[in-house]
C-alpha positions in Angstrom: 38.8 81.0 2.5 37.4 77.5 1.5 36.2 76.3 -1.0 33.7 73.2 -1.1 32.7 72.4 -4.5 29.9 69.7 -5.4 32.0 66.6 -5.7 29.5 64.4 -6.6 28.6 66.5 -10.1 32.5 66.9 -9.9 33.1 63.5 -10.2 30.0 62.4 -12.2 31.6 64.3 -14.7 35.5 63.3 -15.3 36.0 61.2 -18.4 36.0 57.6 -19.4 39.8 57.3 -19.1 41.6 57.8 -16.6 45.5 57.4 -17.1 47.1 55.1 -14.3 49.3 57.1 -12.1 52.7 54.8 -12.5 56.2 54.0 -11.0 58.2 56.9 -9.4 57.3 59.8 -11.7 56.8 57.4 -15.1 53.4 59.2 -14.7 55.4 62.6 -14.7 53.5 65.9 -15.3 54.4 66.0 -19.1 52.2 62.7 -19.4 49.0 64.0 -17.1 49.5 66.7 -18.9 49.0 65.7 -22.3 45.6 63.0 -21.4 44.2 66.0 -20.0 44.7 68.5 -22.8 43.4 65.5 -24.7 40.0 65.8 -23.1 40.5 62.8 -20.5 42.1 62.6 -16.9 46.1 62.6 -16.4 47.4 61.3 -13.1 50.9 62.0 -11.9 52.6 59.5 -9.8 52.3 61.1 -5.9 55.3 58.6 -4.9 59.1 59.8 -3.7 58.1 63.5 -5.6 60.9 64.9 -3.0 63.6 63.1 -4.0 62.4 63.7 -8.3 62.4 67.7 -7.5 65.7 67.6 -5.7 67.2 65.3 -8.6 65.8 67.2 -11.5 67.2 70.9 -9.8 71.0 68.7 -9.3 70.5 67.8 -13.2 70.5 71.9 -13.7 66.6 72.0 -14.3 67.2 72.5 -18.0 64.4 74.0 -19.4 63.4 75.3 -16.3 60.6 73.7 -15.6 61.2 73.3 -11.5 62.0 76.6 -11.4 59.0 77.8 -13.3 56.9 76.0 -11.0 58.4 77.2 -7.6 58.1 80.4 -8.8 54.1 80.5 -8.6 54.7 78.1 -5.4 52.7 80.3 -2.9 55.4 80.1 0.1 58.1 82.4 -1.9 60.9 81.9 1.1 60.3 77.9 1.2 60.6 77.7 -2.7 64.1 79.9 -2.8 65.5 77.6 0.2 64.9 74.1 -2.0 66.4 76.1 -4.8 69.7 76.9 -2.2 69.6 73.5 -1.1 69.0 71.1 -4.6 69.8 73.5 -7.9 72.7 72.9 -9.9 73.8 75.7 -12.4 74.7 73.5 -15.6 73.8 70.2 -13.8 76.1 67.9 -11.5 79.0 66.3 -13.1 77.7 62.3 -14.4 80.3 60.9 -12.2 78.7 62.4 -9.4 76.0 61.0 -6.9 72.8 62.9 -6.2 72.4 64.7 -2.7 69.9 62.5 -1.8 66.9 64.1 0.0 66.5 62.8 3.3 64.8 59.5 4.3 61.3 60.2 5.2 60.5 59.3 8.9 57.7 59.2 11.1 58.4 63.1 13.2 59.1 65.3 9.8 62.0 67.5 10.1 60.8 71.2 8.4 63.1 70.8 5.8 61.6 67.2 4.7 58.0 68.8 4.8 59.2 71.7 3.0 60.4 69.6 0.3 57.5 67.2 0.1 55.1 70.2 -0.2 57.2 72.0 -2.8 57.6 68.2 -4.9 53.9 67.5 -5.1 52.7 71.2 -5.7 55.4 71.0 -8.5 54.1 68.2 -10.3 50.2 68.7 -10.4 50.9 73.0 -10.8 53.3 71.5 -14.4 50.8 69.0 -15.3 47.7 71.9 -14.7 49.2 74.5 -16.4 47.3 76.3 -19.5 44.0 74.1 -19.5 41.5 73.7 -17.5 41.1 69.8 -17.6 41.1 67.8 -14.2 44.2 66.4 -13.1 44.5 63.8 -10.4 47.5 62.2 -8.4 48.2 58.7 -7.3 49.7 57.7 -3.7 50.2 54.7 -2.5 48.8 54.0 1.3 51.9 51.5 1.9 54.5 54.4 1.8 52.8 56.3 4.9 55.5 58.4 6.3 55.2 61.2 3.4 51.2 60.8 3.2 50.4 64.7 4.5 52.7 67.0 3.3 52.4 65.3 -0.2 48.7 65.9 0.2 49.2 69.6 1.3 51.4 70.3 -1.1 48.9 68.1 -4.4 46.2 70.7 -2.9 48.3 73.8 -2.8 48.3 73.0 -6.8 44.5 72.7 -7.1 44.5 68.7 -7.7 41.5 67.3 -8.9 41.3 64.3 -7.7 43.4 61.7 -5.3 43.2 58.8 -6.2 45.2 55.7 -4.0 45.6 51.8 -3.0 48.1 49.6 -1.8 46.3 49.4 1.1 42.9 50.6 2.5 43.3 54.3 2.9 40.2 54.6 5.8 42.0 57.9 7.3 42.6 59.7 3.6 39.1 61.2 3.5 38.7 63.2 6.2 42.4 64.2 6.1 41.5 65.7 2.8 38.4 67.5 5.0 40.6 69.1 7.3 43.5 70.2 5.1 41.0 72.2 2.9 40.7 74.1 6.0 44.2 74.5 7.3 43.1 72.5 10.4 45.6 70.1 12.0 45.8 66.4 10.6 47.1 63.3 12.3 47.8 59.4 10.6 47.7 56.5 12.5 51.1 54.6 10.9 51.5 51.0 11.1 54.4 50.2 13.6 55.3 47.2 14.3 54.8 46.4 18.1 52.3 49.0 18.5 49.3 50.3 17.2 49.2 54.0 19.4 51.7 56.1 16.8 50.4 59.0 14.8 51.8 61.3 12.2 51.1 65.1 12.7 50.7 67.8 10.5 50.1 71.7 11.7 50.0 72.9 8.0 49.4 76.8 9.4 52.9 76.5 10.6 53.8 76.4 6.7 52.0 79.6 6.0 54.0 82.4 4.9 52.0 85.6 4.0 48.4 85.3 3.1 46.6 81.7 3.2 46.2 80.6 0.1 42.5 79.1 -0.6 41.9 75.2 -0.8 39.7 72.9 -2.5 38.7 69.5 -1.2 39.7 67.6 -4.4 37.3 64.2 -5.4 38.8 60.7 -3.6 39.0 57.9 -5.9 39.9 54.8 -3.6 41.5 51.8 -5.3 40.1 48.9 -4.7 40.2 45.4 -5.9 36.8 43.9 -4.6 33.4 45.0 -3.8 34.2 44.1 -0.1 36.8 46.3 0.2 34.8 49.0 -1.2 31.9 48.2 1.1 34.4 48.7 3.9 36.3 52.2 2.4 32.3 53.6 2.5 31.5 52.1 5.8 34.6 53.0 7.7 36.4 55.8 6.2 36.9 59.2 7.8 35.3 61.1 5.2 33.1 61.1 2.0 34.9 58.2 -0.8 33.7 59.8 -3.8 34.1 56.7 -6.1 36.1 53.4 -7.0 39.0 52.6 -9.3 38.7 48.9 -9.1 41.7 47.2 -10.4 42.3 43.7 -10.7 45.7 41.7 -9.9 46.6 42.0 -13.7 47.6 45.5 -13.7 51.1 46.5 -13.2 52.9 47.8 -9.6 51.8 46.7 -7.0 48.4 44.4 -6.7 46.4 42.6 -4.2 47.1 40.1 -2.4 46.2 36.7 -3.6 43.0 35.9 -1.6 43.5 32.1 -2.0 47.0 30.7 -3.3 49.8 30.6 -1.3 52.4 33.5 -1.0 55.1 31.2 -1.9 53.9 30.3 -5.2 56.1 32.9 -7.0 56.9 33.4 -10.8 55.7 30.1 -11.7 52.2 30.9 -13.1 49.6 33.3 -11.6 48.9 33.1 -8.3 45.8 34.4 -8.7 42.6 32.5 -9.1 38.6 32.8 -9.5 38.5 34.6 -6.1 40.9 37.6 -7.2 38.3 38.6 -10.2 36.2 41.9 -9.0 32.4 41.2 -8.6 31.5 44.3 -10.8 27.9 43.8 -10.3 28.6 44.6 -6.5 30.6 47.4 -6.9 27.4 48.7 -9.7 25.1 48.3 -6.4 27.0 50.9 -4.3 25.9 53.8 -6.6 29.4 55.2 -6.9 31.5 56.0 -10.0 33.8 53.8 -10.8 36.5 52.8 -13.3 37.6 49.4 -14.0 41.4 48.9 -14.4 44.0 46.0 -15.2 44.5 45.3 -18.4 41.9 47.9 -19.6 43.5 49.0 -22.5 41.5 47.9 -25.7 38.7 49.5 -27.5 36.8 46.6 -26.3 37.6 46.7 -22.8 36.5 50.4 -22.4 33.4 49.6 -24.2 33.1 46.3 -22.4 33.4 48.5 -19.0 30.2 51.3 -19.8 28.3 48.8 -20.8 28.8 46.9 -17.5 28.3 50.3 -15.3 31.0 51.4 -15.1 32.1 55.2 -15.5 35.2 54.0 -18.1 38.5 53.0 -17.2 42.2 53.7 -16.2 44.9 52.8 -18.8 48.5 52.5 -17.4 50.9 50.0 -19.5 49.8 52.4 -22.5 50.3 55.4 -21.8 53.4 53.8 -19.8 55.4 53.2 -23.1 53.7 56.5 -25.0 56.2 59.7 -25.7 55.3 61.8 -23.0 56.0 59.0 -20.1 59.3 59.4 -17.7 60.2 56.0 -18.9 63.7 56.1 -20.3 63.4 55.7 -24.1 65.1 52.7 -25.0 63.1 50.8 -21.9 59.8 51.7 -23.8 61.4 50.7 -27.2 62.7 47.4 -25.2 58.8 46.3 -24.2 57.1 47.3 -27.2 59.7 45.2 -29.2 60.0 42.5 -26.8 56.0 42.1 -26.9 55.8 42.5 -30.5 58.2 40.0 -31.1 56.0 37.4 -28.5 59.3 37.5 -25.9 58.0 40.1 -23.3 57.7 37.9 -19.9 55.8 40.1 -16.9 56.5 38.6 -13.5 54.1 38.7 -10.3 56.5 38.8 -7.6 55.7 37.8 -4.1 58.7 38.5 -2.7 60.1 41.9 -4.9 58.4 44.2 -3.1 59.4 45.4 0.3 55.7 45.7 1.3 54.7 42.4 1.1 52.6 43.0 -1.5 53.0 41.0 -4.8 54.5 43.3 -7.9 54.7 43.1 -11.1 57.9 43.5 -13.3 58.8 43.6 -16.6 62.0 41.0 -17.3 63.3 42.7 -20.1 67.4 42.6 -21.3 67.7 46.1 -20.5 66.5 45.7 -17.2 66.4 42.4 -16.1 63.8 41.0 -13.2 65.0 37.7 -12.4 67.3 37.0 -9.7 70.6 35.0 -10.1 74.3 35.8 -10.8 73.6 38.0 -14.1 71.1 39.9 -12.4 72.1 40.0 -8.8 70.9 43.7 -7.5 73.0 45.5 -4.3 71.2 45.2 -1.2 70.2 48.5 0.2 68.2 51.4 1.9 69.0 54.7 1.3 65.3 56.0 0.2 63.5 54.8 2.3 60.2 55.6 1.4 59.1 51.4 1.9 60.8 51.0 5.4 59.0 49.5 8.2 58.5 51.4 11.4 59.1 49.4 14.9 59.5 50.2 18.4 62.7 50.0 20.3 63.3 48.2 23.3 63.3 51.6 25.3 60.2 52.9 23.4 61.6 54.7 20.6 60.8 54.4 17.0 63.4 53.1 14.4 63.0 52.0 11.1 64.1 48.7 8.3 63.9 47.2 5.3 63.8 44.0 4.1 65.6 45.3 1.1 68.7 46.3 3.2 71.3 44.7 3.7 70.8 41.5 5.8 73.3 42.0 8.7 71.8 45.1 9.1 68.3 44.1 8.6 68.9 41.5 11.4 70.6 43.6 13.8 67.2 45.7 14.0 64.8 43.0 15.2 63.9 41.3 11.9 63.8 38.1 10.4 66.2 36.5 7.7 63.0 34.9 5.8 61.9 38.5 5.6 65.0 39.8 3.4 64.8 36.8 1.1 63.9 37.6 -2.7 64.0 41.5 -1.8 64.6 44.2 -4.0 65.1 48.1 -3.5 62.3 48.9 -5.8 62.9 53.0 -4.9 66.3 53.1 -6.3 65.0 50.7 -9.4 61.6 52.9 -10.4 63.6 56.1 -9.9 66.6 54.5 -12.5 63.9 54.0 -15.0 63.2 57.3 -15.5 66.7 58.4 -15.3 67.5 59.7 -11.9 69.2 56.8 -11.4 72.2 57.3 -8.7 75.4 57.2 -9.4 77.3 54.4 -7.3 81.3 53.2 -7.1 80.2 50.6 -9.9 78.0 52.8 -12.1 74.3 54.0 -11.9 71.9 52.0 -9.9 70.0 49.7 -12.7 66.7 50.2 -13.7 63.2 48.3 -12.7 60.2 48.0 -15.1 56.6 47.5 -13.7 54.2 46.6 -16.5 50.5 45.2 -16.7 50.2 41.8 -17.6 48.2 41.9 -20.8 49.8 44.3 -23.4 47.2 43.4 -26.4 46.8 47.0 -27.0 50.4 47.0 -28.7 50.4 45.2 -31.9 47.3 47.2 -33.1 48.2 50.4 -31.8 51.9 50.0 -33.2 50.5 48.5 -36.0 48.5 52.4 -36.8 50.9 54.6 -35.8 54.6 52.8 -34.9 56.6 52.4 -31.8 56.7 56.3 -30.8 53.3 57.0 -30.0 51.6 59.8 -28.5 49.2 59.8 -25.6 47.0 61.1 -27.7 47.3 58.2 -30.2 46.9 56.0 -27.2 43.2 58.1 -26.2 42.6 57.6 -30.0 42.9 54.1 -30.0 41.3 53.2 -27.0 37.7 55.2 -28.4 38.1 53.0 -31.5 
C-alpha cells in the first residue's frame, strides 16, 4: 500500500520554526521531540544513528528507550538480532571500549543495513511518539555511503520531512519516490578516479512479514543561494518541496567561501558580500522556505516573515536547551563562556574531513585550536567522512585525511590533504557522551556552534542557564 499525501498543503503548513537538526545526535529524539509537542517542528540529527543505537544498547539502554522502540520496529527478527548483537544488561564496564559498529562502505553488508534501518527508525519512532506534530530529520549529502538505508529506515518511522545540505542532494528526491514504493534505489557516490559507481538498495529484501505502508515525506533541501536552489529544482530527480537557506554563520558545516581563499583560516571570516543569500531570489521561486544562521532572535524570526519567508530554523538554541544530547557541563561551558564575552567560534577550513569549512566552538572543556595542549590522535575508525577511490586493479578502497598520515599516504593521497585534520565523528559523538574509551582515556569532545549567540544574554537573562526548548520557542515568538 502507498500512500501519497499532498505535500505541497503538507508543507505549506509546518510552523515558523524549525529546530536545526545538529552534531551526531545533539538533535537527539528527546529534543525533536519536545519542539514538536511545543507546536513547532523537531529535527533529529540523521548522521552516524548506527553507531548511537549500538552505543546506547552497550550503555544497558537504561530506561529502555531502544528497546521500546525496536519493539514496534516492524521487522520483529532484525530488531532481536541488534538486540543479540549491541545490548548490554547493566551497561559495559567504563573502562571498556564500545563494539564499534562497522565502518560504512560503498557494497552494505546485511548486518550494516540492518543496523542503519533499525538506528534511524529508532530515532524519528522516539521523537514521534504520543503527538501528532511533524517531525523531520537532517542528513548530510557529504556522508553518502549510509544515505538509503538511513532513509528507509527515517520512513519506516513515518518522518515528516527530510531535510539535508552539505552538498547538493540532486538524487535525494526521487530516491524518496521510489522507497515509498518498495522499488529498488541506486546513488551515484563520488569516487575519486571515477564517476560510474552506484550504491544499491533492494529494500523488499528487508521485508519480513507483511509490507508495511510508506509515505513520501516533504524534502527540504539546504541551500545557501538562490543559484543553488535554482539548480536543486532544475536538476533534481524528484519534486524539492521547499528551501532551508542557511547562510555561512550557522554552526557545522557551511558553504564554501565563494570568493576568499581556502587558506585564510581562523583569522577573520572568510566570508564576504558574495556568501549573503539573495532572499528576494529564493521569494521568486514560489517555494517555502526558512531562513537559517544565526536566526535565533525575536527579531530575526520576525525579520524572516516579513521578508517571505515561511520562518526559520534555530540550532545554537535549542543546541544548549535541556533536552539536547549535548553533555551538560559543555552547554553550561558556552552559555557562560558567551555570557561572560569569552566564547570564541572558529570557521575552520581545514577541520573537516570534507573539505568543507566548519565551525567550532573553542571552549576550555573542549578545546578547538590546534597545538601541543590540544593536539587530537589521528584516526579513522568511523568512518562515516572517508573518501572513496579506486584501486589500481579496479577495486574500491577508502581514506581519510583524518587518519593517520602514513597510512593516509600509503593509499594514494596527498600529505597537504591530512594537514589541519580532525576526526570530527569520534569528537561530535564524545559530546554527547558516547565518547570511546581509548588506552589514554575517552576520546575528547568537539563543539559545533553558530556564530552569533545574541539570543543568550536575554533568554538567560528570563529564565537562567537550564532552559527548556520550550523556553527557547517562547522566546523566539517574543
Amino acid at each position: 500500500m502507498i500512500n501519497v499525501p499532498d505535500r505541497t498543503q503538507v508543507v505549506n503548513q509546518f510552523p515558523a520554526i524549525i529546530q536545526g537538526g545538529m552534531g551526531v545526535a545533539v538533535s537527539n529524539w528527546r529534543l525533536a521531540r519536545a519542539v514538536s509537542i511545543a507546536g513547532q517542528m523537531g529535527v533529529v540529527s540523521g548522521t552516524a544513528l548506527d553507531s548511537v543505537l549500538a552505543r546506547r544498547l552497550q550503555l544497558g539502554d537504561p530506561e529502555g528507550d531502544m528497546r521500546r522502540a525496536l519493539a514496534h520496529f516492524p521487522f520483529r527478527a532484525m530488531a532481536q538480532r541488534l538486540i543479540d548483537a549491541y545490548f548490554i544488561e547493566g551497561g559495559k564496564a567504563p573502562t571498556d571500549a564500545f563494539k564499534q559498529a562497522p565502518m560504512p562502505t560503498a557494497h552494505l553488508s546485511r548486518a550494516q543495513i540492518e543496523l542503519l534501518v533499525a538506528g534511524n527508525f529508532c530515532e524519528v519512532f522516539l521523537a514521534k511518539e504520543g503527538h501528532g506534530a511533524p517531525v523531520g530529520i537532517n542528513y548530510l549529502e557529504k556522508v553518502q555511503l549510509p544515505t538509503l538505508p538511513s532513509l528507509l529506515g527515517a520512513m519506516l518511522a513515518d518522518v515528516d520531512a527530510v531535510l539535508m545540505g552539505g552538498g547538493i542532494p540532486l538524487s535525494i528526491p526521487g530516491i524518496l519516490d521510489r522507497l515509498a514504493r518498495w522499488e529498488p534505489v541506486e546513488k551515484r557516490l563520488e569516487v575519486v578516479g571515477s564517476d560510474t559507481h552506484v550504491q544499491e538498495l533492494v529494500p523488499a529484501d528487508l521485508i519480513e512479514g507483511d509490507v508495511p505502508s510508506l509515505t513520501r515525506p516533504a524534502f527540504l533541501a539546504i541551500v545557501s543561494s538562490d543559484v543553488v536552489a535554482k539548480a536543486m529544482l532544475r536538476r533534481a530527480t524528484g519534486v524539492v518541496d521547499g528551501f532551508i537557506v542557511e547562510d555561512h554563520t550557522a554552526g557545522g558545516h557551511n558553504a564554501p567561501p565563494r570568493r576568499a581563499p581556502r587558506s585564510e583560516a581562523h583569522n577573520g571570516s572568510p566570508y564576504g558580500p558574495k556568501d549573503i543569500p539573495n532572499v528576494p531570489g529564493i521569494v521568486a521561486l514560489e517555494k517555502p522556505f526558512w531562513l537559517a544562521g544565526g536566526c535565533n532572535t525575536p527579531q530575526s524570526l520576525r525579520g524572516s516573515l516579513e521578508a517571505g519567508a515561511q520562518g526559520v530554523q534555530v540550532g545554537s538554541a535549542f543546541a544548549c536547551c535541556r533536552e539536547s544530547a549535548m553533555m551538560p557541563h559543555l552547554k553550561q561551558a558556552l552559555l557562560r563562556e558567551t555570557l561572560g564575552g569569552n566564547v570564541r567560534v572558529i570557521t575552520d577550513l581545514r577541520a573537516s574531513p570534507t573539505g568543507y569549512p566548519f565551525k567550532l566552538a573553542d571552549l576550555p572543556e573542549a578545546p578547538a585550536g590546534q597545538g601541543p595542549l590540544t593536539e587530537r590522535r589521528r584516526i579513522c575508525d568511523l568512518g562515516y567522512l572517508r573518501t572513496v577511490y579506486v584501486r589500481e586493479d579496479g577495486s574500491l578502497a577508502y581514506r581519510c585525511p583524518a587518519e593517520p598520515t602514513e597510512a593516509f599516504l600509503t593509499k594514494g593521497g596527498a600529505l597537504e590533504e591530512t594537514e589541519g585534520r580532525l576526526c570530527l565523528c569520534n569528537g561530535l559523538l564524545s559530546a554527547i557522551g558516547l565518547g570511546q574509551m581509548r588506552h589514554d582515556g575517552v576520546e575528547p569532545p568537539m563543539v559545533t556552534s553558530g556564530e552569533q549567540m545574541g539570543f543568550v544574554v536575554d533568554l538567560v537573562e528570563q529564565v537562567g542557564l537550564d532552559y527548556t526548548a520550550e523556553h527557547v520557542i517562547q522566546f523566539l515568538q517574543g
